[in-house]
N, C-alpha and C positions, 0 to 999 in steps of 0.2 A: 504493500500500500504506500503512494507518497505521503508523504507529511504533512504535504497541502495541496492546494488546486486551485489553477485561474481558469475562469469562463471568460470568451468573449459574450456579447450580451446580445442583440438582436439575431434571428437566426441561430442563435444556440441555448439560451437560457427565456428568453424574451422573441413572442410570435408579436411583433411589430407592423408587421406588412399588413393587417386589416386598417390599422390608423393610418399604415401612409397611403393605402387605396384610397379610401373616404378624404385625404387630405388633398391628394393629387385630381382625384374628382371634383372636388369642390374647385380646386383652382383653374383648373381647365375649363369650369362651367362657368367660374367668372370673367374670365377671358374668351366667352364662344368658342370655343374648342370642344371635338369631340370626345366621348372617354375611348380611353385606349382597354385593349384584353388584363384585368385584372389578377392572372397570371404574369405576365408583362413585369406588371409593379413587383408581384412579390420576388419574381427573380433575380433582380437585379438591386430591391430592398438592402441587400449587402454591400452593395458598390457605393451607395451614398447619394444625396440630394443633389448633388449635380448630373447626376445621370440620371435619376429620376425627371427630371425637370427636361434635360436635352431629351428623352424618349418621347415625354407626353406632349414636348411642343415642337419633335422634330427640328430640334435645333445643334448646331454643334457647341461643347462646353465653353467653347472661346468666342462666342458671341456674345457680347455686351449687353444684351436681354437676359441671356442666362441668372446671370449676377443676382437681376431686379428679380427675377420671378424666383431664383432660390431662395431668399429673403421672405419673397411671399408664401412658399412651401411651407417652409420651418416657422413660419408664423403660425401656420393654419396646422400643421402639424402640434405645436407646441399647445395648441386647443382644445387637440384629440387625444392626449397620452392619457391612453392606457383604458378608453373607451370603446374600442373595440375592440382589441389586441389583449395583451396578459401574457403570463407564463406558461410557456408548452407546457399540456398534459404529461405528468409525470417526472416533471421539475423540482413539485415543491418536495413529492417523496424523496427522491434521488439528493435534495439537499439535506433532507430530514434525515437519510441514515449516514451521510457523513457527517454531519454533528453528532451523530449516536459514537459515531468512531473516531470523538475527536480532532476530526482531519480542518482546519480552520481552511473556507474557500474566498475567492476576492473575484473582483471583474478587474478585464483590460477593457478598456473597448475604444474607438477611436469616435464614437458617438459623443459630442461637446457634453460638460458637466450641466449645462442650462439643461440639457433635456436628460441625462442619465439621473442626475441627483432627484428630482419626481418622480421618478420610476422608480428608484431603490426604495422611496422615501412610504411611496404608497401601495406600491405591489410586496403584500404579504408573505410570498413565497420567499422571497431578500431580505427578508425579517436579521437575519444572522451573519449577512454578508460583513468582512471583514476587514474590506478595503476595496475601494473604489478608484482606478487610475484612467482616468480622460486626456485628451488631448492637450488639458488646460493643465495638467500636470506637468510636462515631457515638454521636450523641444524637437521630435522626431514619434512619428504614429507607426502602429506595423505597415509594414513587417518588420521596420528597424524592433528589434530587440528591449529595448531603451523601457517601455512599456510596462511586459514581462517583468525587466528584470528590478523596476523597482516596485511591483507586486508582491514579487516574492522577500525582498526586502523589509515589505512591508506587512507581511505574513510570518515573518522570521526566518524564512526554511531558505534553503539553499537552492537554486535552479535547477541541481541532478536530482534534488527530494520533490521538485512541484512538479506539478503538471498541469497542459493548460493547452484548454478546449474549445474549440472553433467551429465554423463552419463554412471557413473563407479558406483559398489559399493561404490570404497574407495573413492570416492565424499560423498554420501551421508552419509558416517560414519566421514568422517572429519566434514560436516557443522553439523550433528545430535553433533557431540562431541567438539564445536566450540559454541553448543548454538544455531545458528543460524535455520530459514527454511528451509529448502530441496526441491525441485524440480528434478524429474529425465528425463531424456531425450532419451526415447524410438529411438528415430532417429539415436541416434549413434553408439556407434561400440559393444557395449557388454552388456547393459541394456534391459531388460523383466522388467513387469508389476509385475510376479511370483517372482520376486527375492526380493523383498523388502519387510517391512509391508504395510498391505492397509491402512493405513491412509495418507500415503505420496502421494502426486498429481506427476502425470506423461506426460509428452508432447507426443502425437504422430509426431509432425510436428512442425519447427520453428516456426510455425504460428500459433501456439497454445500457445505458453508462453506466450506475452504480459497480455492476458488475465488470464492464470494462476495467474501470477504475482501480476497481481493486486487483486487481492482475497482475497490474505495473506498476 
């Protein structure tokens, strides 16, 4: 068992992508635009607000509108947290029996503190999280390392004791480049089995990691 564990947070711990549907809909509809396939949003939900935004208005990120209308996003997002979204089924277990054993967990995530810190604050399942590192922390987001490794810092435990759970590439290239285990999490918004090397262990289902976890 590691000593401790870091989650990234949407797409792994946090199903997010129904707020940013509803948020990305609403701004499209204020702008006359049509909605885009609500698949669409969740897959790319990991990539971030800028590519949200160039999808639904067909724009490229280096357009000058981008800017304005991701500002508008994250407004209207900042409206919706955690009103239709919450924590993946079989979250809250999965964090409930690592505190049975101990194991103290934190998030990395590269999602701003403005929007992470009301979601730890109100989503019940984060009751016990144990440190929270945002972009507003760090001077470098994953998959530099930087993130990670003042997580685990900040958890006491060493990078080859933690381990830390994604469901991005640039997840599993921060913890791989942090030192630490990897775990990837098929369940969320942008991860395949084919996209990594096989040696790394993959979740189909919240309800698959405890057990991962403990392995490694």
């Amino acid at each position: 068992m590691p000593k401790g564990v870091l989650f990234d947070l949407d797409g792994t711990l946090l199903d997010s992508a129904p707020d940013f549907i509803v948020s990305l809909d609403n701004l499209l509809r204020k702008h006359n635009q049509p909605k885009i396939d609500p698949e669409i949003i969740r897959n790319h939900v990991s990539d971030g607000s800028w590519k949200l935004v160039s999808l639904g208005f067909d724009i490229n990120i280096s357009d000058e509108r981008c800017a304005v209308l991701r500002q508008e996003l994250l407004e209207e997002y900042e409206s919706n947290l955690l009103k239709f979204g919450g924590a993946f089924d079989g979250i809250k277990e999965m964090l409930v029996s690592l505190e049975k054993d101990d194991i103290p967990y934190g998030i990395v995530t590269n999602k701003p503190l403005r929007f992470a810190a009301p979601i730890l604050k109100n989503e019940i399942a984060f009751k016990n999280c144990k440190t929270l590192v945002c972009p507003d922390h760090i001077t470098n987001i994953k998959p530099d390392p930087e993130g990670i490794l003042k997580g685990c810092k900040n958890l006491g435990v060493q990078p080859s004791d933690c381990l830390y759970v994604g469901d991005h590439l640039k997840d599993l290239e921060a913890g791989i480049n942090a030192g630490t285990k990897v775990i990837a999490c098929y369940f969320g918004y942008s991860l395949k089995a084919t996209d990594h090397d096989k040696h790394i262990h993959g979740a189909n289902h919240p309800n698959e990691l405890y057990q991962l976890i403990s392995k490694l």
